[in-house]
N, C-alpha and C positions, 0 to 999 in steps of 0.2 A: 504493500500500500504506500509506505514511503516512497519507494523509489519509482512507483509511478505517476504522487503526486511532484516527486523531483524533477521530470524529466519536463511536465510541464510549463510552459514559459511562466511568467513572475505575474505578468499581468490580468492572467486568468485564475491561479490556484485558488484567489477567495472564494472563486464560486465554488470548487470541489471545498475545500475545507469547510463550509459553512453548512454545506449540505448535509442533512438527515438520512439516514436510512432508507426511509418512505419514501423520499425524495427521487432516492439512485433506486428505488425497485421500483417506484411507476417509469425514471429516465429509460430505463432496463426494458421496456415494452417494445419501443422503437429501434433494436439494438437488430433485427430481422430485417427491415426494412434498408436501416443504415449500410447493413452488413451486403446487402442487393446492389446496392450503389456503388458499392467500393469497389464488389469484384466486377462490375460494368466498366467502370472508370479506368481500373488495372488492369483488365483485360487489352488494354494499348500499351499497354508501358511494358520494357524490358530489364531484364535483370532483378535488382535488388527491390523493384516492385515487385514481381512475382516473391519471391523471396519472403518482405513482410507480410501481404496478403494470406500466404503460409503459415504464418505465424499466427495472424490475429484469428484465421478461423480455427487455431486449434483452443482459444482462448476462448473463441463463441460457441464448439462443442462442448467444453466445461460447464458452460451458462446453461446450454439448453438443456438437461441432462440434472436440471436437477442438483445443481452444485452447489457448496457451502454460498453463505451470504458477501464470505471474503473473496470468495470467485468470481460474483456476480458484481460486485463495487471493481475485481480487477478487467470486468471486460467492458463494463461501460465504459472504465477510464483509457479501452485498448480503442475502443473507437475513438474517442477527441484524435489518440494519439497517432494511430494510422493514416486519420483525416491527413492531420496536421504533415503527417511527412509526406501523404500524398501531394498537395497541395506545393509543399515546398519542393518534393522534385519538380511538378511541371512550371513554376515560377524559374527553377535551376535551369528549366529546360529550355524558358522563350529565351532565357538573358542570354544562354548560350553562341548570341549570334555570330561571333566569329570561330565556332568551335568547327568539328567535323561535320562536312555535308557529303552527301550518297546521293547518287541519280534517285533514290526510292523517296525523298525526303523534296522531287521538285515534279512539275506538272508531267513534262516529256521527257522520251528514256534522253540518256548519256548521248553528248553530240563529241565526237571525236575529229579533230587533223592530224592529219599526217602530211608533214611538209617534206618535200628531198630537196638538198639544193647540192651541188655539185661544184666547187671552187674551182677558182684558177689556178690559184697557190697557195703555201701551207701558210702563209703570210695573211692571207683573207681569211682562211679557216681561224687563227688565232685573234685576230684584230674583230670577226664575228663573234667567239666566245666570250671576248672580252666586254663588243655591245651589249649583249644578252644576258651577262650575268647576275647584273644589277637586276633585273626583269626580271629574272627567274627567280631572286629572292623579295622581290618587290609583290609578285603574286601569290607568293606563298601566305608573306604576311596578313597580305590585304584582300584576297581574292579566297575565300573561303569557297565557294561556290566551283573553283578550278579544282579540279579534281588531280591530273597530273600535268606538267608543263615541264620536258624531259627533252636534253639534248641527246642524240646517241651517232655515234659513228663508228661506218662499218669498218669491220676488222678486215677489209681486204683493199680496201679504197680510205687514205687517210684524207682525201680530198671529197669526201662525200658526207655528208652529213644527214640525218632525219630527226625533225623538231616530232617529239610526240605531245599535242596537246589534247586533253578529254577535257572537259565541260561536262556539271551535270544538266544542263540542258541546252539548245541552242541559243533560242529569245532570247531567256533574262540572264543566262552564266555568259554566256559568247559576248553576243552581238549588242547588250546592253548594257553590261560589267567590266569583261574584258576588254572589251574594243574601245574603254571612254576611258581607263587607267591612265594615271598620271606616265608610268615607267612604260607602258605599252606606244603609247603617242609620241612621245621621248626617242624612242629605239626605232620604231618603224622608218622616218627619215632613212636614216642612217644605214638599213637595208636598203633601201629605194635605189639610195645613191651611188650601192655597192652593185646593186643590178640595174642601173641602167649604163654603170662603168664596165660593164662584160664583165665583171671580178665573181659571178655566181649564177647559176642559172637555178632556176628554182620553178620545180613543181609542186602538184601537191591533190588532195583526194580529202572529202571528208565522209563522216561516216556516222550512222545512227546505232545504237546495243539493240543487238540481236535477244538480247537477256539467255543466250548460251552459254557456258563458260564461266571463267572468270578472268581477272586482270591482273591482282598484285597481292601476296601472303603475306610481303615484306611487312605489314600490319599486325599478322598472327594469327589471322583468322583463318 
């Protein structure tokens, strides 16, 4: 009993403290209903919500079952408290805005490019790496919504390069985020200048998720 009414914040416990018995066995009525709610609500949330939801309803088979009177004060006080941390994940959740975004988290699957440009000399290739890499950690920080933005060159041509960019979607990650970046508009010049000087030819192919496969482990999943 203590350590449940501990756990509640300062500005509520008067109400538990002051409360009667009668009080918490009529509160105790509505604990079925409460209980319907919570597992609707956490039935979207992942991990450590499923997790307590586990928890509180073993506290709410205690209740129903005919439990001592100190069972029944600990599962009223399980619901404020599950509320409470449901609540504060999904408030965790909106703040989250620069956190990790997934194609599954925006309207349209994952829009991918794949750019090839093919240098003059290892002299362009290098003075390109150098444009870009300000960019490539520019969109890391600031572009949540980019999913990978990856230079790669091939192992048999050191004059060939392939930009791999994915977007979780095309409209708002691409062509409305991407394309209007401080370090994107910065850098694009500067390639322009490099291909309309013959110093790069460059193709390229974009692409929608098939939702086949996958992409990258390196995460752990």
């Amino acid at each position: 009993m203590l350590f449940c009414v501990a756990v509640i914040p300062q500005k509520h416990r008067h109400l538990f403290l002051q409360a009667d018995l009668a009080g918490l066995a009529e509160a105790s009525v509505s604990i079925e209903g409460r209980h319907h709610i919570i597992s609707q609500r956490f039935h979207r949330q992942q991990g450590v919500a499923k997790e307590v939801l586990k928890v509180h309803s073993m506290v709410f088979e205690a209740y129903a079952h005919n439990a001592s009177t100190s069972t029944k004060i600990a599962a009223v006080l399980s619901v404020y408290i599950v509320l409470s941390l449901f609540f504060s994940l999904r408030s965790g959740q909106s703040s989250a805005g620069a956190g990790v975004i997934t194609s599954s988290s925006m309207e349209g699957p994952a829009f991918t490019l794949l750019v090839t440009m093919r240098f003059k000399s290892k002299i362009y290739v290098e003075q390109f790496l150098s444009d870009v890499r300000p960019v490539c950690q520019y969109v890391k920080n600031q572009e949540p919504t980019t999913l990978a933005y990856e230079v790669l060159q091939s192992d048999k041509d050191p004059l060939l390069l392939t930009f791999l960019e994915r977007y979780a979607d095309k409209d708002e990650a691409y062509l409305k985020r991407h394309k209007s970046g401080k370090a994107f508009l910065e850098f694009r010049p500067k390639l322009k200048a490099m291909q309309d000087a013959g110093n790069v030819e460059i193709t390229g192919e974009s692409y929608l998720d098939t939702m086949v496969g996958f992409g990258d482990r390196r995460d752990g999943t």
